[in-house]
VOGU-3710 file (C-alpha; in Angstrom, 3 decimals, decimal comma):
1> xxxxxxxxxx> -24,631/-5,394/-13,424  -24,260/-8,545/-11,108  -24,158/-6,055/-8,368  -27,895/-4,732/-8,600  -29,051/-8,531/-9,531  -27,572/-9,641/-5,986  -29,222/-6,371/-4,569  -32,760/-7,072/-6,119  -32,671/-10,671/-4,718  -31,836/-10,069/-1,086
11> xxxxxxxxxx> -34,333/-7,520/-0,523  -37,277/-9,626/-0,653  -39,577/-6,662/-1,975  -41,298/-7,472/-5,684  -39,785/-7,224/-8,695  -41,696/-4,105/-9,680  -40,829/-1,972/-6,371  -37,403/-3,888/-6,545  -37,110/-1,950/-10,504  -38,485/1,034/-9,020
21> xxxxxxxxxx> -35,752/0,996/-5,772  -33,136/0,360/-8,284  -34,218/3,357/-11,180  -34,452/5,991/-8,205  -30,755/4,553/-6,650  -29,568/5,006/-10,525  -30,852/8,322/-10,263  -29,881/10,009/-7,710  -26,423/7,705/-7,264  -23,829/10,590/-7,014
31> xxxxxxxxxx> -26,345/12,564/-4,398  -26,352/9,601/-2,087  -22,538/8,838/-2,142  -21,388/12,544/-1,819  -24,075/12,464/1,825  -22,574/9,483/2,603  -18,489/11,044/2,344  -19,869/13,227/4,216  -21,118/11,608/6,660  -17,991/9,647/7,151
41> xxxxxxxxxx> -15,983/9,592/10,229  -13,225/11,961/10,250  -10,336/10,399/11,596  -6,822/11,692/12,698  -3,735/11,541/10,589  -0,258/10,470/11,072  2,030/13,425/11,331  4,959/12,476/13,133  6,121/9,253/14,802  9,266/9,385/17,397
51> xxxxxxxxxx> 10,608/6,524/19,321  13,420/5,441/21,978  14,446/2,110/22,881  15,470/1,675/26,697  16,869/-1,152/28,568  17,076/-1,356/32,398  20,323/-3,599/32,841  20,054/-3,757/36,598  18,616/-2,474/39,898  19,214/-2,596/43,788
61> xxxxxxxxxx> 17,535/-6,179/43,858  18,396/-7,666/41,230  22,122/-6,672/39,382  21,187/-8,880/36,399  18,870/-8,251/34,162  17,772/-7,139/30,932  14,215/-5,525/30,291  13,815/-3,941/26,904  11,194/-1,437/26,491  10,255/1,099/23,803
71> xxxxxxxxxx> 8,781/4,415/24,090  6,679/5,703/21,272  5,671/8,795/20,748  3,202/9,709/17,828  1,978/13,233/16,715  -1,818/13,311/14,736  -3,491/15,838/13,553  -6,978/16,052/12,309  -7,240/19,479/10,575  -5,738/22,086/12,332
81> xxxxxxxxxx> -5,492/20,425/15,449  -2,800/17,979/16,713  -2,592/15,429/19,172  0,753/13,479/21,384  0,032/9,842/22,326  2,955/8,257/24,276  3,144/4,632/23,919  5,270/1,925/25,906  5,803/-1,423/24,620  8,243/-4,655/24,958
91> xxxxxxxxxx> 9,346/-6,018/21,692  7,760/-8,715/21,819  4,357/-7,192/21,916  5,669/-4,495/18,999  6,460/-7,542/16,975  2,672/-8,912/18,015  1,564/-5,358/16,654  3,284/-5,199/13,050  2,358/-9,125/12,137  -1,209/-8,052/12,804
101> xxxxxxxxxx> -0,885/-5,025/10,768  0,981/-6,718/8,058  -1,683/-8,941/7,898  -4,304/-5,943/7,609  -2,770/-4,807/4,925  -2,459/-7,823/2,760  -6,680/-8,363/3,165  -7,180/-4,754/1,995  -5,192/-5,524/-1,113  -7,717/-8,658/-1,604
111> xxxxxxxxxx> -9,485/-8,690/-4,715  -12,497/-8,739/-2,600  -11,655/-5,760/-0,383  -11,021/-3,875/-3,162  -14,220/-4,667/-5,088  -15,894/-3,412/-1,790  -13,545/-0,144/-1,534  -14,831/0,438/-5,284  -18,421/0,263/-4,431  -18,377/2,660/-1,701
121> x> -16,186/5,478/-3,401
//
């Protein structure tokens, strides 16, 4: 495996502990990834995701003007308990928000992302 070569190399240790290190990690290889899912963070999940778009069109000072906003609201829940979080946003900063996400997205479909993603399941 190219993997275990690259492994062996960086560790700088000899190459009869560096045999040793990698028969004991063949070994005991599903032990150490099942502590290590467990040991992962547990983060929240989307549930729910509600949203209102507002515009002020005027006030006492000024009678002209137009100032979008939207209101999100988004329900979590990790395990059996939920969470709100009310967000408030302009469009142009929403806009901001899903080109960066996008973006996200396409690396994690990488070929090298999901080489990594591979490795660590």
């Amino acid at each position: 495996m190219i993997w275990t070569f690259k492994i062996r190399s960086c560790l700088g240790f000899s190459e009869e502990l560096n045999k040793e290190l990698l028969s004991l990690y063949t070994q005991h290889c599903k032990e150490i990834r099942a502590i290590l899912s467990n040991m992962a963070m547990g983060l929240p999940e989307y549930h729910d995701l509600e949203w209102r778009f507002d515009v002020q069109l005027a006030s006492r000072a000024i009678l002209q003007q137009a100032d979008p906003q939207l209101v999100l609201r988004l329900h979590l829940k990790d395990g059996e308990k939920s969470s709100v979080h009310t967000l408030q946003t302009d469009p142009v900063n929403l806009s901001h928000m899903t080109s960066v996400l996008e973006s996200a997205l396409a690396e994690i479909k990488t070929q090298h992302c999901r080489r990594i993603l591979r490795n660590i399941k």
